[in-house]
C-alpha positions in Angstrom: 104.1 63.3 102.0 102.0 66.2 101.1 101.8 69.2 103.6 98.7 69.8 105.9 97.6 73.0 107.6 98.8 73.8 111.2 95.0 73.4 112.4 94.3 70.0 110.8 97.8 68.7 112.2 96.7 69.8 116.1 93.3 68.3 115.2 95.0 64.9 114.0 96.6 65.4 118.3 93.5 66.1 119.6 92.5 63.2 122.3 89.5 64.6 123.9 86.8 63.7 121.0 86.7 67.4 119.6 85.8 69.8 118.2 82.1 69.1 119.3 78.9 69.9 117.0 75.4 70.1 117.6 72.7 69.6 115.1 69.4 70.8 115.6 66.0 70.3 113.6 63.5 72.7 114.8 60.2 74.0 113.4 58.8 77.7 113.4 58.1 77.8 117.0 62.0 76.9 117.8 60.7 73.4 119.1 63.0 70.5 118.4 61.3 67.6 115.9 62.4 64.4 115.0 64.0 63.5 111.1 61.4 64.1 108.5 58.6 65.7 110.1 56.6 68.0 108.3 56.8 70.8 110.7 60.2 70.7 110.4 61.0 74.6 109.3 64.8 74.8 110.3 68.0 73.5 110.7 70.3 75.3 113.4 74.0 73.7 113.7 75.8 74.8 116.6 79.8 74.2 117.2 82.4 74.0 121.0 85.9 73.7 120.8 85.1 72.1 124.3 82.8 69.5 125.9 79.7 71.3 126.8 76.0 69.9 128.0 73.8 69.8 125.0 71.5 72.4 126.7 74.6 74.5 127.8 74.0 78.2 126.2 77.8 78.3 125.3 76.8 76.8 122.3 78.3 78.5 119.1 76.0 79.1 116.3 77.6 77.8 113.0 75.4 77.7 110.6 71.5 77.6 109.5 69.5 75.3 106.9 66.2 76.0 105.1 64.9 75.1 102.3 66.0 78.0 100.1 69.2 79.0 101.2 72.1 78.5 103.5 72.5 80.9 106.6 77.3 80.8 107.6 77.9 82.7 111.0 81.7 81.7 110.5 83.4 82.0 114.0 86.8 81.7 115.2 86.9 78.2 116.3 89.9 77.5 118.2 89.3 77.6 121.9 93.2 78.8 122.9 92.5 82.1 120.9 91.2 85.2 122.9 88.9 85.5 120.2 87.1 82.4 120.5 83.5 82.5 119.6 83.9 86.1 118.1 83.1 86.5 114.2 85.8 85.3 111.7 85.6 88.4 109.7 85.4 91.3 111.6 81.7 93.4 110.7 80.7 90.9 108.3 78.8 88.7 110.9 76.5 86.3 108.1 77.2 84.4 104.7 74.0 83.8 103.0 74.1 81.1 99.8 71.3 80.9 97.7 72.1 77.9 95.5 69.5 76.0 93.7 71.6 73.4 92.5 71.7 72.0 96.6 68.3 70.5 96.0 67.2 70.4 99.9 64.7 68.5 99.2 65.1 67.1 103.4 66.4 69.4 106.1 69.8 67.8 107.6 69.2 66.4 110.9 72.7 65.2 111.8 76.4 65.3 111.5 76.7 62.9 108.4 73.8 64.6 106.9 75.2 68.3 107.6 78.3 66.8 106.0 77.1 65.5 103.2 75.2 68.8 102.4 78.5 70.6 103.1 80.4 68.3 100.7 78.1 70.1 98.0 79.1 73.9 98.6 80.5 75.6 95.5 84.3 75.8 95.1 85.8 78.2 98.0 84.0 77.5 101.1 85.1 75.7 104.1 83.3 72.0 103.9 84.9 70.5 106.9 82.6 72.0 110.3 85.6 70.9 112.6 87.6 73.9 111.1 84.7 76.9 111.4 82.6 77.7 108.4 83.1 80.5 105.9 85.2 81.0 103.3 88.8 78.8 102.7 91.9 80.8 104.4 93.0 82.1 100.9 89.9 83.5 100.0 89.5 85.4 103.3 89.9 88.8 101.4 86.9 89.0 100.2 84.8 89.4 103.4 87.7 91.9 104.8 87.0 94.5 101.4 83.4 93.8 101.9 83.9 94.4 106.0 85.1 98.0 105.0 81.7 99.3 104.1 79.6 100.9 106.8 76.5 99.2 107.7 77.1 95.7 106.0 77.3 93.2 108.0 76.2 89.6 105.6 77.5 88.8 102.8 74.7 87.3 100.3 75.9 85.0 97.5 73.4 84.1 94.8 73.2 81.6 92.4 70.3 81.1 89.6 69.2 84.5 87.8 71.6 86.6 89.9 74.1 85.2 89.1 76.5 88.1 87.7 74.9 90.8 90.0 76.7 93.5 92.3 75.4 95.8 94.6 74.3 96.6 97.8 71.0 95.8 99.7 70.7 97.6 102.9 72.6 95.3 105.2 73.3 93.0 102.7 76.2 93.1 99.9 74.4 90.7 97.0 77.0 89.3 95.3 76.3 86.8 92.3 78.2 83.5 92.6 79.9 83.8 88.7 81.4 87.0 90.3 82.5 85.1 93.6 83.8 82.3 91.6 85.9 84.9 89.2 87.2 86.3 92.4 88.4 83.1 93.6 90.1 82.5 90.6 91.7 85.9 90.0 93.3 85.3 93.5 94.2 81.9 93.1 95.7 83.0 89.8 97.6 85.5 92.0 98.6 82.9 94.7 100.0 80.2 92.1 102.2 83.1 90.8 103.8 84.1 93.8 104.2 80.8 94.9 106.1 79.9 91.4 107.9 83.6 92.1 109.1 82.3 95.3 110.7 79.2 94.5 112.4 81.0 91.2 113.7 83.5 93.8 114.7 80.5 96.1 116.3 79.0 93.1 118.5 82.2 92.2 119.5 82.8 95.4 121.4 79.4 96.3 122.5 79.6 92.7 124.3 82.9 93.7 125.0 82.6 97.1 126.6 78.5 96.4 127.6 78.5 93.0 128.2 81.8 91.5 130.0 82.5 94.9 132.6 79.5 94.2 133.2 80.1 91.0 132.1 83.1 89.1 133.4 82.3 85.4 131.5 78.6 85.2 128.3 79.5 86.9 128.0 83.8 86.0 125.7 86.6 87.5 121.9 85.7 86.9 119.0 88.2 87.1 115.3 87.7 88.1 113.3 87.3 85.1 110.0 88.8 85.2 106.9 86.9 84.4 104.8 88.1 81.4 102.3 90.7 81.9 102.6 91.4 85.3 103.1 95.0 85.0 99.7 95.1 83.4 98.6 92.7 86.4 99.5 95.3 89.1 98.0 98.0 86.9 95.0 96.4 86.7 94.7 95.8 90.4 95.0 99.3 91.0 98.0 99.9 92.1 98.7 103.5 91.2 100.3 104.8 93.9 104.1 103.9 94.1 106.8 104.8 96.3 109.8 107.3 95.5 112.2 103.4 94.9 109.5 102.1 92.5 108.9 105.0 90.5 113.0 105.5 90.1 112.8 101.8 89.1 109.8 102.5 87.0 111.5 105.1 85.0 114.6 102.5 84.5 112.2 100.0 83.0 111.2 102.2 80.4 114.5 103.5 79.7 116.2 100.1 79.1 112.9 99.3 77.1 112.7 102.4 75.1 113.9 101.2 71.9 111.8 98.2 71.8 108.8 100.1 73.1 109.7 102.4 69.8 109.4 99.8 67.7 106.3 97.2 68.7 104.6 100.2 70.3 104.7 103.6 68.8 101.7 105.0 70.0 102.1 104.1 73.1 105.5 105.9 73.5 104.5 109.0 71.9 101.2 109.0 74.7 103.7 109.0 77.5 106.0 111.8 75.9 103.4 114.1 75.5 102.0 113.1 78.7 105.0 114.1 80.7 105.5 117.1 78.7 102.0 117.6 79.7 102.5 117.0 83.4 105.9 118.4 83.9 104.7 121.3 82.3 101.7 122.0 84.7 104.4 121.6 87.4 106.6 124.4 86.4 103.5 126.5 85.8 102.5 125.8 89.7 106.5 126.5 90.3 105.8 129.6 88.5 103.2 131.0 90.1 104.4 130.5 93.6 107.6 132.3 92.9 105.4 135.2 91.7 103.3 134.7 94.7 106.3 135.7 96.5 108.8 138.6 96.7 112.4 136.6 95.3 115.4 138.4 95.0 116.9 138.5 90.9 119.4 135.5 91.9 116.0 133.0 92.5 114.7 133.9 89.3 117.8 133.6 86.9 118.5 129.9 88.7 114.8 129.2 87.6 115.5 130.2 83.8 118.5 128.9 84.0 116.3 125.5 84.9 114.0 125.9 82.3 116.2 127.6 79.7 112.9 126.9 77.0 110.9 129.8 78.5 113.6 132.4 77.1 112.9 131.1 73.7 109.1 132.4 74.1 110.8 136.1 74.1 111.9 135.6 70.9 109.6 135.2 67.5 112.6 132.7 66.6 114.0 129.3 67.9 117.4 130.4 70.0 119.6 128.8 72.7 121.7 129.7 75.6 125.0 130.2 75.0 125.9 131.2 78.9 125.0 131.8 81.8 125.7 135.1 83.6 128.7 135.9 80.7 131.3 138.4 80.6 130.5 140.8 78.0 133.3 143.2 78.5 134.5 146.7 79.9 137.3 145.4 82.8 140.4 148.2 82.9 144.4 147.1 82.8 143.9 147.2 86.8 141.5 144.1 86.4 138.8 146.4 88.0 135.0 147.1 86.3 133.7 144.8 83.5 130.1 143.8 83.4 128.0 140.4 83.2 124.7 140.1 81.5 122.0 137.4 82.7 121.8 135.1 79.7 123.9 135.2 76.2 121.6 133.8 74.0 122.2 132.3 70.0 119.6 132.0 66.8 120.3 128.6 66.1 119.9 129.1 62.7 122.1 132.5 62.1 124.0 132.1 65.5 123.1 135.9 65.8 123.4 137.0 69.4 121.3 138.2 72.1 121.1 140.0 75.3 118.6 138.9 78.0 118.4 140.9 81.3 117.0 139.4 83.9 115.0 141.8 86.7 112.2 140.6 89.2 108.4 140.9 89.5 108.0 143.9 92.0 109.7 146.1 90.0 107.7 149.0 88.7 107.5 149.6 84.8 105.8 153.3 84.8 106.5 156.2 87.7 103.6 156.5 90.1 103.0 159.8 89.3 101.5 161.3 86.2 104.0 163.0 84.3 101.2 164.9 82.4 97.3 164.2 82.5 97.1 160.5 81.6 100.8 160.1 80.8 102.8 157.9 82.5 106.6 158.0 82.0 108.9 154.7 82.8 109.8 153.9 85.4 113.7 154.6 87.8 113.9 150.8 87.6 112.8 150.4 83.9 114.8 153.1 82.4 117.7 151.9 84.2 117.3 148.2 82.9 117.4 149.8 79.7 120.4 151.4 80.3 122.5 148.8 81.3 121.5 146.9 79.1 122.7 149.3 75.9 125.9 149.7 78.0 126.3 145.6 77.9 125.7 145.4 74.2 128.0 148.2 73.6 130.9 146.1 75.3 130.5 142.8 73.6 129.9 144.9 70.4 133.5 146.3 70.9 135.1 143.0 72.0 133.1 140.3 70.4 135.7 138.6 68.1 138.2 137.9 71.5 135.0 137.4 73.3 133.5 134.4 71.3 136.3 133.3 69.7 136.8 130.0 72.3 133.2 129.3 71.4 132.5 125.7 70.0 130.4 127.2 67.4 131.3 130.2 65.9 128.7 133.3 67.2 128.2 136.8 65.5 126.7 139.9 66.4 125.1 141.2 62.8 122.4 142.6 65.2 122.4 141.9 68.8 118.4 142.6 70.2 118.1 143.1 73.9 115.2 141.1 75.8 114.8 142.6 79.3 111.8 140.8 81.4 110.8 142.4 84.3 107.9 143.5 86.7 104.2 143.2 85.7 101.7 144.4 83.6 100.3 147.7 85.4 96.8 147.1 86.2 95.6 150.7 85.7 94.2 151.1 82.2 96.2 154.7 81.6 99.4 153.5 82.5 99.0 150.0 80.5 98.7 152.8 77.5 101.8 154.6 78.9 103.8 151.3 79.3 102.8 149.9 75.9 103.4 153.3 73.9 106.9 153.5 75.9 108.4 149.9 74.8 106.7 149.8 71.7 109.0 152.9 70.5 111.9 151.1 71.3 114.5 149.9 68.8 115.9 146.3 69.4 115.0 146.4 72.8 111.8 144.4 73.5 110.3 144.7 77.4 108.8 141.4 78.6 106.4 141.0 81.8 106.8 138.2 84.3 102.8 137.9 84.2 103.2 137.6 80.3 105.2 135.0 80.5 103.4 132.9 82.2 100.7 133.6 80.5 102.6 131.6 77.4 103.8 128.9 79.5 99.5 128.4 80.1 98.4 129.5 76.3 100.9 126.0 75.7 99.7 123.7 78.5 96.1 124.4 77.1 97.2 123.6 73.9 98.5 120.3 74.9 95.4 119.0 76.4 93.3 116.8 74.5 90.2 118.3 73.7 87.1 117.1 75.9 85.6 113.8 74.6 82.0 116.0 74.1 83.3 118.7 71.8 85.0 116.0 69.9 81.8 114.4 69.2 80.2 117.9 68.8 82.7 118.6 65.8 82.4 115.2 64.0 78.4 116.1 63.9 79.4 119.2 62.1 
C-alpha cells in the first residue's frame, strides 16, 4: 500500500464535510454574476478549515483568476495550528503564474471548474485546494530564499517570452518558469539521492550491527561508498565553508586519493600545491608581522625558525639545512662547568660545509645612538657583542669539530664555517643606514641580517607566487 501524507490521512478522518471552499465570480465593481456573463472580470476563491456562513468575513482568500494570469495567496490551512490563516511562506505573501498554455478562455465559477483549472498547473504546485495552494512541501525552499530579500513580498512566475528570466521587479521577484522548473528538478535530483543514501545507510547498518556483529570472518567490515560526483555537487551548491571535522576529513580524502589524483589529474594536483604554498605562505607572513609587531623575547623567535626552518635558507646565496637545534659547539671545562650553544647548526647540502646562525630579536639596536664622528655611526653594544660570540662559537666547534660531528648521520665538515647573525631592524635614519651598511659590509664571513629584511623575502616570494592579473596577461599577449 503506498504511503500518504499525514494531512491527507487526517483529511481521509475528517467527518464534518471539510475543508470548506468558496468560489466567487465577480466583475470590476466586486459584484457577484452568474457563469458566463460578460461582465464577468474575476474569479476570487476563498478557503475555511471550518463551517462558516457564506457571507462570514473569516473567509480565507486562496487564490485569484483572470484572464491572463493566476493570483496564489498560499495560507496555512489547518485550523489546529496557531498560525491558521497566516501566509505559508513567511514575507512572500503572493504567487503570480503567468502561463499561456492555461487557455482561460471562461473564468471558473465553481469547485469542479477551479479543479479542473488547477489539474493544469505546471509540475510543482499544489493542485488539490483542500491542502492550501502554493508550492508542493518539497519545493517549499524556493519561496523561503526568495523570503530573505527585503521588500519582496510575491513571487511572479512567467511562462511565454520570459521564460528563462531572473530578476527583481520592485515587489516582485520575476522568475521565468524554465528556471522554476530547473529548480524543482535540481532539488528533486537532491531528494532522490538522499532518499537512496538513506536506505544504503539503513542497509549497512543492520548489516553491521546483525551480521558482521555475529560473525565477523563470513560477513567482514563494510564502508559507506560514496556516490559519484557528489563532492562536486556540494561544491557546486556553495558550500565553502566547512567545519574544523570536515576539513580534517577533507584533507584525508585527498591524501588517500593522492596517487590517483596524480595520475588522471595532474594539473589539478599541482593547482592545489602551489595553492597551499600560496596560502600557507601568506599565513606565516601575517604570523610574521605580528611577532614584529610585538616586543618577544629570543626564545619566541628561535621556536618560530625552528617552525619554519626554510626562512634560514634565504640567509644564504646557497640551498642548506638544519643540522640542530640550539647545539653544543664546545668550550665545557673537566668540572663540567662553561660550554656554549649556538641557535641553529646549519649544513650546504651539497658540500655539507657548516654554518653558524645566531639568533637575536627585533628591538635590538644595530648602530650606537650617538654619533661617533659627524655622520658616523659606530655598531652597536648589542651588535658588536653578537659578533663576538659568535667568533667565540665558531672558534670552539673549529677546535672540537671531528668529536663534535662525528655521531652525525651524514658526515659534516668545517672547510669554512660563515656566521649568519639576524637581528634588529634596518635603522631608519638615512646616515646611520650608511654606517650600518659600511660596518657589516667590511666583515669577513660574518653576514648581518635584519628581521625587516627577512620578511621582506618571505613577501618578494609570496608575490612571486601569484598568478599575474587576468588584464596584464591579456595586455602582454597584445604585445
Amino acid at each position: 500500500m503506498a504511503s500518504i501524507r499525514p494531512s491527507q490521512y487526517a483529511m481521509q478522518n475528517r467527518t464534518d464535510g471539510g475543508p470548506f471552499l468558496r468560489v466567487d465570480l465577480v466583475d470590476e465593481n466586486g459584484n457577484i454574476v452568474s457563469p458566463g456573463a460578460p461582465s464577468a472580470d474575476i474569479t476570487l476563491v476563498y478557503f475555511s478549515d471550518v463551517s462558516l456562513p457564506v457571507d462570514s468575513h473569516d473567509w480565507l482568500l486562496i487564490m485569484a483568476v483572470t484572464a491572463e494570469e493566476l493570483t496564489f495567496y498560499p495560507k496555512i490551512s489547518r485550523n489546529d495550528n496557531d498560525n491558521y490563516g497566516k501566509p505559508r511562506y513567511g514575507t512572500i505573501e503572493r504567487i503570480e503564474l503567468v502561463d499561456p498554455s492555461l487557455q482561460l478562455d471562461e473564468l471558473p465559477y465553481d469547485q469542479d471548474s477551479l479543479e479542473a483549472l488547477l489539474s493544469e498547473l505546471p509540475p510543482g504546485f499544489r493542485k488539490d485546494w483542500r491542502f492550501g495552494l502554493g508550492f508542493l512541501y518539497e519545493y517549499r525552499f524556493i519561496p523561503a530564499a526568495i523570503g530573505e530579500l527585503d521588500g519582496v513580498d510575491t513571487l511572479r512566475i512567467q511562462a511565454g517570452e520570459a521564460t528563462d528570466e531572473v530578476r527583481i521587479d520592485g515587489n516582485r521577484y520575476c522568475l521565468g518558469i524554465n528556471e522554476f522548473e530547473e529548480l524543482c528538478s535540481r532539488i528533486e535530483k537532491i531528494s532522490r539521492r538522499h532518499q537512496r543514501d538513506t536506505a544504503e545507510d539503513k542497509k549497512l547498518v543492520c548489516y553491521s550491527g546483525l551480521l558482521h556483529k555475529v560473525n565477523p570472518e563470513l560477513y567482514p567490515a563494510r564502508a559507506r561508498r560514496l556516490p559519484p560526483d557528489v563532492l562536486k555537487d556540494l561544491v557546486n551548491l556553495g558550500r565553502d565553508k566547512l567545519s574544523n571535522q570536515d576539513q580534517r576529513s577533507a584533507t584525508r580524502l585527498v591524501k588517500k586519493n593522492a596517487s590517483s589524483i596524480a595520475r588522471n589529474e595532474p594539473r589539478a594536483l599541482y593547482e592545489l600545491k602551489a595553492e597551499i604554498e600560496l596560502v600557507t605562505l601568506g599565513q606565516l607572513i601575517e604570523a610574521y608581522k605580528k611577532m614584529m609587531s610585538r616586543n618577544l623575547n629570543e626564545d619566541h623567535w628561535h621556536q618560530f625558525f625552528t617552525d619554519n626552518a626554510f626562512i634560514l635558507d634565504m640567509a644564504f646565496g646557497h640551498p642548506v639545512k638544519m643540522v640542530a637545534s640550539k647545539p653544543y659547539v664546545g668550550g665545557k671545562q673537566v668540572s663540567g662547568q662553561g660550554g656554549q650553544h649556538t641557535d641553529f647548526l646549519m649544513a650546504a647540502r651539497s658540500t655539507r660545509n657548516l654554518a653558524l646562525i645566531e639568533i637575536k630579536h627585533p628591538q635590538k639596536e644595530l648602530v650606537s645612538k650617538n654619533e661617533y664622528r659627524t655622520d658616523v655611526y659606530g655598531p652597536s653594544t648589542e651588535l658588536g657583542g653578537s659578533i663576538a660570540q659568535a667568533l667565540s662559537q665558531r672558534a670552539l666547534l673549529l677546535q672540537d669539530v671531528l668529536s663534535l660531528t662525528a655521531d652525525m648521520e651524514e658526515r659534516a665538515h668545517a672547510h669554512a664555517v660563515p656566521i649568519v647573525i639576524i637581528i634588529g631592524r634596518t635603522p631608519s635614519d638615512k646616515k646611520q643606514q650608511r654606517s650600518f651598511e659600511q660596518f657589516r659590509n667590511s666583515l669577513k664571513d660574518i653576514q648581518i641580517t635584519t628581521f625587516d629584511e627577512l620578511q621582506t623575502r618571505l613577501e618578494s616570494i609570496h608575490h612571486a607566487l601569484q598568478p599575474e592579473d587576468a588584464s596584464k596577461a591579456e595586455d602582454v599577449e597584445c604585445n
